[in-house]
C-alpha positions as CSV (number, residue, x, y, z in Angstrom):
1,X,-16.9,5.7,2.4
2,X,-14.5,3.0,1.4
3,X,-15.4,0.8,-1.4
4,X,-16.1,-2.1,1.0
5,X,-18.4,-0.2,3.1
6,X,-19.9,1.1,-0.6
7,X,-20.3,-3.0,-0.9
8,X,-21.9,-3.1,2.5
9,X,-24.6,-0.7,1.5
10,X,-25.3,-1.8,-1.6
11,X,-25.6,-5.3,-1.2
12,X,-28.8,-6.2,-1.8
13,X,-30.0,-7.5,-5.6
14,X,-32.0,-5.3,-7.7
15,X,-30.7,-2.1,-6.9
16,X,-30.0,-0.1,-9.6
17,X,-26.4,2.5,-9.0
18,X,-24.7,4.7,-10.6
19,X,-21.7,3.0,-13.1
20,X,-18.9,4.5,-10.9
21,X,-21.5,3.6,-7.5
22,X,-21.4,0.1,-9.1
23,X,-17.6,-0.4,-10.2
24,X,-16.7,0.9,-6.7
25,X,-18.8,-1.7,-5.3
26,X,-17.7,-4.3,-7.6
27,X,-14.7,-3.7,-6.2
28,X,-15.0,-3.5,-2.9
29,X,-16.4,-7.4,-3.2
30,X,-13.7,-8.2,-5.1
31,X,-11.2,-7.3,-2.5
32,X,-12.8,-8.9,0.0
33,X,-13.0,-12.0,-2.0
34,X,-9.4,-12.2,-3.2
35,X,-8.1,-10.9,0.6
36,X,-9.7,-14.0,1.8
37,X,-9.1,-16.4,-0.4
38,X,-6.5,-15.5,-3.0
39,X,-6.5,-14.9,-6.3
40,X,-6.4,-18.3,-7.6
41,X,-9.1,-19.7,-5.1
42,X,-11.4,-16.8,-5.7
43,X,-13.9,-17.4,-8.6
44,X,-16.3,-14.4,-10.4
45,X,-19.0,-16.7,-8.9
46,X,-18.0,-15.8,-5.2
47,X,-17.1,-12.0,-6.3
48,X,-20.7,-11.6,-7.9
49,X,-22.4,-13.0,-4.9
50,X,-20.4,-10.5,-2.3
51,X,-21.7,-7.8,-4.4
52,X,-25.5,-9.1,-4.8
53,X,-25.3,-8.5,-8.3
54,X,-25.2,-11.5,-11.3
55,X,-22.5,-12.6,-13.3
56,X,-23.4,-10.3,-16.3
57,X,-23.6,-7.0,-14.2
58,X,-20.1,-7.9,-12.9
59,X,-18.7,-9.1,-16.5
60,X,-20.1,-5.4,-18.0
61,X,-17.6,-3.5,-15.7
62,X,-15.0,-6.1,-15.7
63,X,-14.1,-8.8,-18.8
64,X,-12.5,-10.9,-16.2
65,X,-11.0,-11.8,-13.2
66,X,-7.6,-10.6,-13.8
67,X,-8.9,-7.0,-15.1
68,X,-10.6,-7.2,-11.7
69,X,-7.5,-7.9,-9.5
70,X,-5.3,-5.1,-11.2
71,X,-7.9,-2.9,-11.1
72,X,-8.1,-3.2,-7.3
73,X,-3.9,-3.3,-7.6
74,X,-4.1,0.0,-9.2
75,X,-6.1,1.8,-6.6
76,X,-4.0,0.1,-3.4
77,X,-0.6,1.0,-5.0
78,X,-1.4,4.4,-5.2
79,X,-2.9,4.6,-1.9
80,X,0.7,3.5,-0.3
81,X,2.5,5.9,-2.8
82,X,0.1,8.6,-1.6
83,X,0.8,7.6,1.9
84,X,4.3,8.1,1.5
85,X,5.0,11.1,-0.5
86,X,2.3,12.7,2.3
87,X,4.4,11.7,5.2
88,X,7.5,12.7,3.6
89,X,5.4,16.4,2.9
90,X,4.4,16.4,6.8
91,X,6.9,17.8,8.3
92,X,10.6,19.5,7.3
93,X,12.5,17.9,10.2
94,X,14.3,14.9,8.8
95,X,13.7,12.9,12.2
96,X,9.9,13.8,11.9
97,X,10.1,12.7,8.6
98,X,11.6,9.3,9.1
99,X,8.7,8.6,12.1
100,X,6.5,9.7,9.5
101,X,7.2,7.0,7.1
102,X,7.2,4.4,9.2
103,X,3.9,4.8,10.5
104,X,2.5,5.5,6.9
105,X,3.5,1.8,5.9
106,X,2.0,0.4,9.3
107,X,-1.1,2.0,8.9
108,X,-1.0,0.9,5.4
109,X,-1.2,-2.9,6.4
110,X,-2.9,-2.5,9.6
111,X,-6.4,-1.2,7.6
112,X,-9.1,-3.4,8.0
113,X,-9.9,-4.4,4.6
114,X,-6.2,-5.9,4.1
115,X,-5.6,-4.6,0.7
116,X,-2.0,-4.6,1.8
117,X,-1.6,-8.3,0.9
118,X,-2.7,-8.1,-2.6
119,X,0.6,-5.5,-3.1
120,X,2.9,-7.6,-0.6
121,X,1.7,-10.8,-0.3
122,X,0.2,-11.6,-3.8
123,X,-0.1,-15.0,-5.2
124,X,-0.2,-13.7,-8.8
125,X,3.5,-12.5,-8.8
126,X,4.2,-14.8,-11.7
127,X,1.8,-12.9,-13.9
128,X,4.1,-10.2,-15.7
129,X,0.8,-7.4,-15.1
130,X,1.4,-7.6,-11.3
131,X,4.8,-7.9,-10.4
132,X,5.1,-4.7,-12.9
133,X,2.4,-2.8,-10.5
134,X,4.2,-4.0,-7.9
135,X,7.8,-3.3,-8.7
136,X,6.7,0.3,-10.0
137,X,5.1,1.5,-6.7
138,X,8.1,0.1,-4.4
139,X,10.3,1.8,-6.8
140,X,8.3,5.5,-6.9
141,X,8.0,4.9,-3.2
142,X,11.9,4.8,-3.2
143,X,12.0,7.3,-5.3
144,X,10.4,9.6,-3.3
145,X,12.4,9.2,-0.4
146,X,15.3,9.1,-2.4
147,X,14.9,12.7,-3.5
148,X,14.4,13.8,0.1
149,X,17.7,11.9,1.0
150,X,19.7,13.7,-1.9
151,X,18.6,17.4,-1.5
152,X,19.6,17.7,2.0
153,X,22.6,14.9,2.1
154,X,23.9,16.1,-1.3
155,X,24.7,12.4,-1.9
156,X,24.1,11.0,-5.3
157,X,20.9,10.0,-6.8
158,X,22.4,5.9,-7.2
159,X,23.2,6.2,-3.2
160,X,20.2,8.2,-2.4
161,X,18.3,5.4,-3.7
162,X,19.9,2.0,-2.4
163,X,19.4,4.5,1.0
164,X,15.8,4.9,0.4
165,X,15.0,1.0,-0.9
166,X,16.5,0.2,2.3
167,X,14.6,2.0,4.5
168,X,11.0,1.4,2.2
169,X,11.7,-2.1,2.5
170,X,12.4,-1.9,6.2
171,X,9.5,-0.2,6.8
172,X,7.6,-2.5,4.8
173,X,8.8,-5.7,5.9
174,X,9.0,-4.8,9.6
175,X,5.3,-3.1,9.2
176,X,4.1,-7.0,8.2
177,X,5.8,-9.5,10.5
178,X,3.9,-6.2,13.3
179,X,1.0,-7.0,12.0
180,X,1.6,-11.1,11.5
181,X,2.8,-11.3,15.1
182,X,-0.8,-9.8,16.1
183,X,0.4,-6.6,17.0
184,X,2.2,-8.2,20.4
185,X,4.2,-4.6,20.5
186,X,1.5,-1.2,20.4
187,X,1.6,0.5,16.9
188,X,2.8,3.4,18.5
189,X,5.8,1.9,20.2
190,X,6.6,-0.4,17.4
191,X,6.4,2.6,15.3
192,X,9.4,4.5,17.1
193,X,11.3,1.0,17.7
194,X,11.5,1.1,13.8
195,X,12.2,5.2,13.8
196,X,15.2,4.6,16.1
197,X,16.6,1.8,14.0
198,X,16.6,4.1,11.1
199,X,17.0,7.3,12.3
200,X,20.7,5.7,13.8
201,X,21.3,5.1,10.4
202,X,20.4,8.1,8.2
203,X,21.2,11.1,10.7
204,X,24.7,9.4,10.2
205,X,24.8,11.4,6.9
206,X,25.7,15.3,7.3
207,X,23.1,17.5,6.1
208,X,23.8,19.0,2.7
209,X,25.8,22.0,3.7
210,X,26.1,22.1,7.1
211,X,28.5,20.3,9.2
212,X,25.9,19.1,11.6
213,X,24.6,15.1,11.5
214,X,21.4,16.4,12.1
């Protein structure tokens, strides 16, 4: 159960839950909340009410809105990283791999609850707390790819990486203006599109040992 259908269910005032029942709860409003209406818009009033709880339950787990929002950060940027290192861990075929990827970052934005736009399209970057969040998990999402992209090109780790921020970011950026454009191409197709963009590129660089481009 996702923390938004955890808010769903627990709704109503009065009922007592368990602290981690409550914080996921909690949060589950909150996103909601700020996915509609922006950090700056949103008020604790708003978040307290999604929840069915009062102010002072939501001030025990929380001090303030701002420990709220990274908290929710927190969980979301390690849901994509998780996304990615497990689509890089799928499969051993580079191609595979690639497709893989892709499609980790469009389901990423395409889940209903749209945590995907407090990572991407935040309206707190100016606060030092979340543009560090956010910086860290594009960078150990690079990373990881990275280190796929040096074992078996045997190019250095400084190119492996520009390769991998190039394709995260694709992926990323391309996976948004998808889902913007209200999904006008199937995920499925849009998916390979993006595969064969990258693939062209990538499987241009011989396999670490062999004298095969892929």
């Amino acid at each position: 159960m996702t923390a938004i259908e955890q808010t769903e269910a627990a709704r109503p005032r009065g009922t007592r839950l368990p602290r981690r029942a409550r914080r996921n709860q909690l949060l589950g409003a909150a996103q909601e909340v700020f996915v509609a209406q922006g950090y700056h818009a949103a008020a604790m009033d708003d978040i307290a009410e999604r929840a069915g709880v009062s102010k002072p339950v939501l001030y025990q787990h929380f001090p303030g809105k701002l420990d709220l929002y990274l908290a929710l950060l927190d969980q979301h940027c390690e849901s994509l990283l998780q996304a990615v290192q497990g689509a890089l861990a799928s499969t051993t075929d580079n191609k595979q791999r690639v497709r893989a990827t892709m499609d980790a970052y469009f389901a990423y934005v395409e889940d209903d609850g749209g945590a995907f736009r407090l990572v991407f399209e935040s309206d707190l970057t100016n606060e030092p707390a979340v543009r560090e969040r956010v910086d860290k998990v594009t960078f150990e999402c690079a990373e990881a790819i990275c280190e796929v992209i040096a074992e078996d090109t045997g190019l250095s780790k400084a190119e492996s990486m520009l390769l991998a921020s190039g394709l995260g970011g694709l992926a990323q950026v391309v996976a948004r203006s998808w889902l913007h454009s209200d999904r006008s191409v199937p995920r499925d197709q849009a998916v390979q599109l993006l595969t064969s963009l990258a693939w062209r590129g990538i499987a241009g660089f011989p396999l670490h040992g062999s004298e095969q481009h892929h």
